[in-house]
C-alpha positions as CSV (number, residue, x, y, z in Angstrom):
1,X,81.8,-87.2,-80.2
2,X,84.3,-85.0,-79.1
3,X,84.5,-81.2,-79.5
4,X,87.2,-79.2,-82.0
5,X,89.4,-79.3,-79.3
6,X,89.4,-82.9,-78.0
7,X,87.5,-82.1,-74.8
8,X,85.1,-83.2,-73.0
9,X,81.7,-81.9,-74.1
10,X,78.8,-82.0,-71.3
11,X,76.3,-83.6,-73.8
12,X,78.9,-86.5,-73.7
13,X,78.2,-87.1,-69.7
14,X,76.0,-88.8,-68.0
15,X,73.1,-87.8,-66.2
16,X,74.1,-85.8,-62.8
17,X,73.7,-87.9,-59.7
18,X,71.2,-86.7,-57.2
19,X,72.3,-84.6,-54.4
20,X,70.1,-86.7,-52.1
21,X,72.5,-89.8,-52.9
22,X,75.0,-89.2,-51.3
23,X,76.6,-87.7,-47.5
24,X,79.2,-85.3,-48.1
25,X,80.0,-82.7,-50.5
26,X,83.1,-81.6,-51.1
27,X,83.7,-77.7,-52.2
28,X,87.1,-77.4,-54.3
29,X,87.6,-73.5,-54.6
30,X,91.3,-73.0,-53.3
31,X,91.5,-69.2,-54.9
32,X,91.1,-66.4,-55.5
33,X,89.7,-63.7,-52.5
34,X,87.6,-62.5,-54.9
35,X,86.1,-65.7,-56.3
36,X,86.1,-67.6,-52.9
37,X,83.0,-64.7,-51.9
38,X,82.0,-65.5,-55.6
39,X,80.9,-68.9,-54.7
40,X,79.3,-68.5,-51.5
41,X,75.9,-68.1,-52.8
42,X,76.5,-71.5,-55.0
43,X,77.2,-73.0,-51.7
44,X,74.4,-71.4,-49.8
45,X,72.3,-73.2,-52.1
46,X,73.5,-76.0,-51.7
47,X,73.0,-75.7,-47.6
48,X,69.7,-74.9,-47.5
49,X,68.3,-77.6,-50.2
50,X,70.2,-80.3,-48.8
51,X,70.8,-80.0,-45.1
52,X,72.0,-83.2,-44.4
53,X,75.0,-83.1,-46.0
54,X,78.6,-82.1,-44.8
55,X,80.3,-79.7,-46.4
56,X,83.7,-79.3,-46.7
57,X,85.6,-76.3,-48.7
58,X,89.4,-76.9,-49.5
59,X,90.6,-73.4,-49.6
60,X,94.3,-71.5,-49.9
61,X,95.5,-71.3,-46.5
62,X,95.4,-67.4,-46.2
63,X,91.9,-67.7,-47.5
64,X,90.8,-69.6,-44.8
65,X,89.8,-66.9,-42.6
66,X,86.5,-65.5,-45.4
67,X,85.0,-69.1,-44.6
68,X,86.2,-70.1,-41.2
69,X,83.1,-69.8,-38.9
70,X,80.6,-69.6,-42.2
71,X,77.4,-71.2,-41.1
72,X,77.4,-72.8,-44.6
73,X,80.6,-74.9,-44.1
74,X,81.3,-77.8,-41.8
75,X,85.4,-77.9,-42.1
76,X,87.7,-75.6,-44.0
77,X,90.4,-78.1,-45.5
78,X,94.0,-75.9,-45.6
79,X,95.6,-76.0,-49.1
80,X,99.3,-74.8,-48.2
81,X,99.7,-73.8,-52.4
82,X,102.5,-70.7,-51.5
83,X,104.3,-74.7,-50.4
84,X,104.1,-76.2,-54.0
85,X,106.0,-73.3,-55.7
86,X,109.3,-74.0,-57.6
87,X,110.6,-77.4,-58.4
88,X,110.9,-78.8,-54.6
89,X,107.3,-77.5,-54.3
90,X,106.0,-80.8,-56.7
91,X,107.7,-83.2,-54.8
92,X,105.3,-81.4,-51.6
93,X,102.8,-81.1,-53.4
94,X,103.0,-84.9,-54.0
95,X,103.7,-85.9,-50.4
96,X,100.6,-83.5,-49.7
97,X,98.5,-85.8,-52.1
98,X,99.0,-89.2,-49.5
99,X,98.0,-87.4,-46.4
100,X,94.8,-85.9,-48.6
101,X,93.2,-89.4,-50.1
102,X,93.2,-90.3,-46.1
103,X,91.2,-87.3,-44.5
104,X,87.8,-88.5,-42.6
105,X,84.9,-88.1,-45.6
106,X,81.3,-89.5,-45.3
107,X,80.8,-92.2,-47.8
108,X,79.7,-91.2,-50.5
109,X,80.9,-88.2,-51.2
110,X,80.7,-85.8,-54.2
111,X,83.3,-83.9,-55.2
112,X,82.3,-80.0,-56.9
113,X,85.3,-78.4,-58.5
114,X,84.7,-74.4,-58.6
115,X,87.9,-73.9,-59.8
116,X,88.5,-75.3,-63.2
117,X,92.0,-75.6,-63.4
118,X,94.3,-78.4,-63.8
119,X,95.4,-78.6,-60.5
120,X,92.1,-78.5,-58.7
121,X,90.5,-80.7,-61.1
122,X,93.7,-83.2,-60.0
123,X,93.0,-82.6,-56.6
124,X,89.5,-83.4,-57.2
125,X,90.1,-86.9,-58.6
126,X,92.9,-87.3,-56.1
127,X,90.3,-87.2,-53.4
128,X,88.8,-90.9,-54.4
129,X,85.3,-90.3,-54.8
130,X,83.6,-91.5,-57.6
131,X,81.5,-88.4,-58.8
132,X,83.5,-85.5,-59.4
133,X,81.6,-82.3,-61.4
134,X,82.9,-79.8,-62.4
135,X,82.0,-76.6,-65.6
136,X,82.2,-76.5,-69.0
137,X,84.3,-73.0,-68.8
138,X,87.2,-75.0,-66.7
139,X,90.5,-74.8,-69.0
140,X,94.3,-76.6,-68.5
141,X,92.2,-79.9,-69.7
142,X,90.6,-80.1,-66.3
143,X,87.2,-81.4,-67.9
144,X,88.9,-84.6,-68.5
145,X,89.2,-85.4,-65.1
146,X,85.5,-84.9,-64.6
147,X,82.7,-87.4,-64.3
148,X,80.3,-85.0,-65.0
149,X,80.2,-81.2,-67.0
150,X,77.5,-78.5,-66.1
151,X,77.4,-76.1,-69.2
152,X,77.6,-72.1,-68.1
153,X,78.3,-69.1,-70.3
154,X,81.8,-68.2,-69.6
155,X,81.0,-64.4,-70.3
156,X,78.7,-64.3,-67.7
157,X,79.3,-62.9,-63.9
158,X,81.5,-65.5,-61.6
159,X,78.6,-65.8,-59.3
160,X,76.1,-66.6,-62.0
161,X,78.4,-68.9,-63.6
162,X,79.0,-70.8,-59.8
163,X,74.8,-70.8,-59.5
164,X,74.9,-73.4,-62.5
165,X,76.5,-75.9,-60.1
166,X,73.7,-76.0,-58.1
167,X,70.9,-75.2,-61.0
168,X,71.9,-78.6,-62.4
169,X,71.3,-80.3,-58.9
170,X,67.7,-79.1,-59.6
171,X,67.8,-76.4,-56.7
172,X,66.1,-73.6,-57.4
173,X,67.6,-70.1,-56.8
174,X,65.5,-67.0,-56.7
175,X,67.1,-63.5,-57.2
176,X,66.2,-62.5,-53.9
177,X,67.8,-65.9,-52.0
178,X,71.4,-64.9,-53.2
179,X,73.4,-64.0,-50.5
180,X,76.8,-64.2,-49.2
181,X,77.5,-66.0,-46.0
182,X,80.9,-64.7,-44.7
183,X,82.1,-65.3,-41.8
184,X,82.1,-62.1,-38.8
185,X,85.8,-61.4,-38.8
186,X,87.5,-59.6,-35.8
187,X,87.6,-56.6,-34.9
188,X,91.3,-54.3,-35.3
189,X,92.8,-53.3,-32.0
190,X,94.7,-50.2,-34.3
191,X,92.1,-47.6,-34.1
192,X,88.9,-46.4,-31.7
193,X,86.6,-44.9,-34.4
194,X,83.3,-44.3,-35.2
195,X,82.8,-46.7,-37.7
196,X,79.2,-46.4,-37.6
197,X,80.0,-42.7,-39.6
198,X,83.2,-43.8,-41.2
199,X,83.9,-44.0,-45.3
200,X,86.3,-47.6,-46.2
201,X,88.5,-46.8,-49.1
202,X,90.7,-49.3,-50.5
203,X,92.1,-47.3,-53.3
204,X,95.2,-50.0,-54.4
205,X,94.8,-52.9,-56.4
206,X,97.8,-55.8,-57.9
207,X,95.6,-55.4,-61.0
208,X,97.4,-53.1,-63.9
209,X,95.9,-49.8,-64.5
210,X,93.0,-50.3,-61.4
211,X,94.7,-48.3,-58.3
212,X,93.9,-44.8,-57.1
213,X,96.8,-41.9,-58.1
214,X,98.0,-40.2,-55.2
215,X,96.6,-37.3,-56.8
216,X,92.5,-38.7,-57.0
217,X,93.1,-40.3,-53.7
218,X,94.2,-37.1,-52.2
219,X,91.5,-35.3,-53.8
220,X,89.2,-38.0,-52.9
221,X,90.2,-37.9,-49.0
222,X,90.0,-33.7,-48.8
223,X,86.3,-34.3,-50.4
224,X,85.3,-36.8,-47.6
225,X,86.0,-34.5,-44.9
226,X,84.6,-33.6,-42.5
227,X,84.2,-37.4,-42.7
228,X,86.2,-40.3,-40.8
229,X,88.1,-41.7,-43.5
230,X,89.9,-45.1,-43.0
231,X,92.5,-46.2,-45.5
232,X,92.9,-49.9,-45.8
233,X,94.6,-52.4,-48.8
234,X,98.0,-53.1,-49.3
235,X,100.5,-51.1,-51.3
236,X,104.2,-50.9,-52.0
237,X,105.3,-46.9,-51.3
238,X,102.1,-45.2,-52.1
239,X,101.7,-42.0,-50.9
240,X,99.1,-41.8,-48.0
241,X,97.4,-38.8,-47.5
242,X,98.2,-37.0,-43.8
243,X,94.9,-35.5,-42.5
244,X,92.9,-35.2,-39.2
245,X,90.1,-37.0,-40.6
246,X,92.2,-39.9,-42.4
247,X,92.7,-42.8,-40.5
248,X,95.6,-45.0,-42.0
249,X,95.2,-48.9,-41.8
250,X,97.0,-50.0,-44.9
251,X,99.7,-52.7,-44.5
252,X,98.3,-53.6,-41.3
253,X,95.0,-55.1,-41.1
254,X,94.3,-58.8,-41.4
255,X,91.6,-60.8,-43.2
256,X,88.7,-60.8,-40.7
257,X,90.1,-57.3,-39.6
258,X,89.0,-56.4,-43.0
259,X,85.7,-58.1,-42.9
260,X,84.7,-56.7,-39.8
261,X,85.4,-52.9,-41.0
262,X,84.0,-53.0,-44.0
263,X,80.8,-54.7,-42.7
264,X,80.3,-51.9,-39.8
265,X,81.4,-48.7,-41.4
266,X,79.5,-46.0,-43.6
267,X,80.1,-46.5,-46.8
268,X,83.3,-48.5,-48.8
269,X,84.5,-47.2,-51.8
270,X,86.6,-49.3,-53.6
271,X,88.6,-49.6,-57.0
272,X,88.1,-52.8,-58.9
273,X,89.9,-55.8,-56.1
274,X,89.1,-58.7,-54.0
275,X,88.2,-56.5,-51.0
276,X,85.5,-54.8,-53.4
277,X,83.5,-58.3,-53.6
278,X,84.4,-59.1,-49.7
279,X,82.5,-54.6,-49.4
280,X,79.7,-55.6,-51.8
281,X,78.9,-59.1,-49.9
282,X,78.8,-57.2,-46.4
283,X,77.7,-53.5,-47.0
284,X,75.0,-52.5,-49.2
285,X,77.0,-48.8,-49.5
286,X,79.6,-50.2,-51.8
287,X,81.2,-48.4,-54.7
288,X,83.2,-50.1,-56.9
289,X,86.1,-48.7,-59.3
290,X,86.2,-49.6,-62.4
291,X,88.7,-47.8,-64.5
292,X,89.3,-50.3,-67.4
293,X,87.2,-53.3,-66.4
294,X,83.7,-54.8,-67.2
295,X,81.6,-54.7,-64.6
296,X,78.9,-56.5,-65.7
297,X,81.5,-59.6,-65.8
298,X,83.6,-58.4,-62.8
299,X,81.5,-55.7,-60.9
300,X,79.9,-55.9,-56.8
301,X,77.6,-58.3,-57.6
302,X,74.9,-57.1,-54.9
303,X,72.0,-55.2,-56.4
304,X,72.6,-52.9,-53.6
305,X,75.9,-52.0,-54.4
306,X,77.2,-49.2,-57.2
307,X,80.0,-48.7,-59.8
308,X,81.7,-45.8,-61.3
309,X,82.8,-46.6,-64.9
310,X,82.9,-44.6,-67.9
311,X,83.0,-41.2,-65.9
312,X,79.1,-41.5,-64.3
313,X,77.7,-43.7,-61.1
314,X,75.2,-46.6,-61.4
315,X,74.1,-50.1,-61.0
316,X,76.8,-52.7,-62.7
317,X,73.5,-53.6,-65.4
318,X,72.9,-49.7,-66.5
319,X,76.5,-49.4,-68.2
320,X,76.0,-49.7,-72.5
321,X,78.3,-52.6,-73.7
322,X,80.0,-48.9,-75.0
323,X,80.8,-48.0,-71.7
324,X,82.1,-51.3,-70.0
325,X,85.0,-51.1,-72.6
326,X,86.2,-47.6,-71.8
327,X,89.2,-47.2,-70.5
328,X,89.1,-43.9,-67.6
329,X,91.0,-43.6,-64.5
330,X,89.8,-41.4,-61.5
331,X,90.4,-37.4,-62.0
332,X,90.6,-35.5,-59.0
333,X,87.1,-33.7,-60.1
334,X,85.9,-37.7,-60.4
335,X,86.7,-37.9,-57.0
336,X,84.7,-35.1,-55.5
337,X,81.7,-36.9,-57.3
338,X,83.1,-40.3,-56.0
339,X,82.9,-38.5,-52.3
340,X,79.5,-36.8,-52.9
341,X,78.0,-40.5,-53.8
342,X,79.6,-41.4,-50.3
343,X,78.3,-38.2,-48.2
344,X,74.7,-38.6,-49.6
């Protein structure tokens, strides 16, 4: 029977296939930054319980570079998506689909669909394999392109939701065995710093409501000192802070540029972003920023990292369900805490 909605339900599906079956997996998890680091531990999993497979991940193309190198991942497969914008973009985007049912594959191959949105969960049955899984949280109607549903509680963290993939496989994931596999990145030719005593902040976000003001990031920067300070993100006109002790990198560092700072500095502080999860997979001294935010649903998901919300400093779990829905940006005297929490 069919739910209220006409979709899918997982109690409809068959039994899952076993992993052991079958000679390549395929990862579908094209975007975002954020939820491409998100999955890594799903994948990890995956990796180390069934070693024989081959692994492929079809990623965004300026994504490539998180998972390019990964130990987890035998190929990176390029999805060109900035291509299929507009109305000429379809008619790529269908070209793109001949060229994509004949990539090399190890028969049989499973097909997981991380992303749960129509387009992936076309791609997915696009690819020809018979057994394509994907979650229950997936919207757009992507379920009905699955052959099989795992059920996960769409209010619960991305990377707990992504864990039920391989749960359902009948892997067993401990606590401590989550980790994210990213790959080394490459270090910027900009600046010859002392990372080792540096603090990362990325203090600008797309996300409404989420960036720095030039006021708390000034007033964050002065409380740093005598501190290296490195600047990095991307922003349209902000005004950067001019100090001895501030470093500017924003607008010019690349991907694994990022990577590779953030993994060998300090501390990183940063406001609620994809670079936060890339800082929280790579440096325990992460602080994440959350001004309006839950980050119990969206927070650094390492238990070594921390999160300002709501005015005070702690683990993403301590916040009441009172504080994850208040809504405070960073005061200057918020960011002479913020810098003390760095300093310590």
């Amino acid at each position: 029977m069919s739910n209220a909605s006409d979709e899918p339900d997982a109690s409809d599906m068959p039994a899952l296939p076993s992993l052991r079956d079958f000679q390549s997996a395929l990862i579908v998890k094209p975007s975002s930054l954020g939820d491409i680091v998100h999955t890594l531990p799903a994948v990890r999993a995956i990796r180390q319980a069934h070693p024989h497979l081959r692994l492929r991940w079809l990623a965004n193309t300026e994504w490539i570079p998180l998972i390019q190198g990964s130990p987890l991942i035998d190929e990176v497969i390029p999805f060109p998506r900035k291509q299929f914008r507009g109305l000429a973009g379809l008619l790529r985007f269908w070209n793109w689909r001949r060229g994509w049912m004949m990539l090399p594959r190890e028969e049989p191959e499973i097909v997981l669909d991380f992303q749960g949105l129509l387009r992936s969960a076309v791609v997915s049955r696009w690819r020809g394999s018979q057994s394509v899984i994907g979650l229950s949280d997936a919207r757009e109607g992507a379920r009905h392109f699955y052959s099989h549903i795992v059920p996960v509680n769409a209010g619960a963290h991305a990377v707990d939701r992504y864990l039920e993939m391989p749960r359902a496989f009948g892997i067993r994931i401990e606590s401590e065995d989550v980790s994210f596999d990213l790959a080394g990145g490459s270090q910027p030719a900009t600046a010859d710093l002392d990372w080792a005593n540096s603090v990362v902040v990325h203090p600008w976000s797309r996300g409404e409501g989420k960036s720095l003001s030039d006021r708390a990031l000034e007033a964050l920067c002065e409380a740093l000192s005598p501190c290296p300070v490195v600047l990095v993100g991307m922003h349209d006109g902000a005004q950067v802070p001019r100090c001895p002790h501030i470093h500017d990198l924003s607008n010019r560092t690349t991907l694994p540029e990022l990577v590779w700072i953030m993994r060998r500095c300090r501390s990183v502080i940063s406001v609620d972003s994809g670079p936060m999860h890339i800082a929280a997979a790579v440096n325990p001294r992460t602080l994440g920023l959350h001004t309006w935010s839950d980050p119990r649903k969206v927070g650094p998901y390492s238990a070594t990292a921390d999160v300002w919300k709501a005015g005070r400093i702690a683990k993403r779990g301590e916040f009441t369900p009172q504080e994850c829905v208040t809504e405070m940006s960073v005061s200057p005297e918020a960011a002479c805490k913020i810098a003390a929490w760095a300093k310590a």
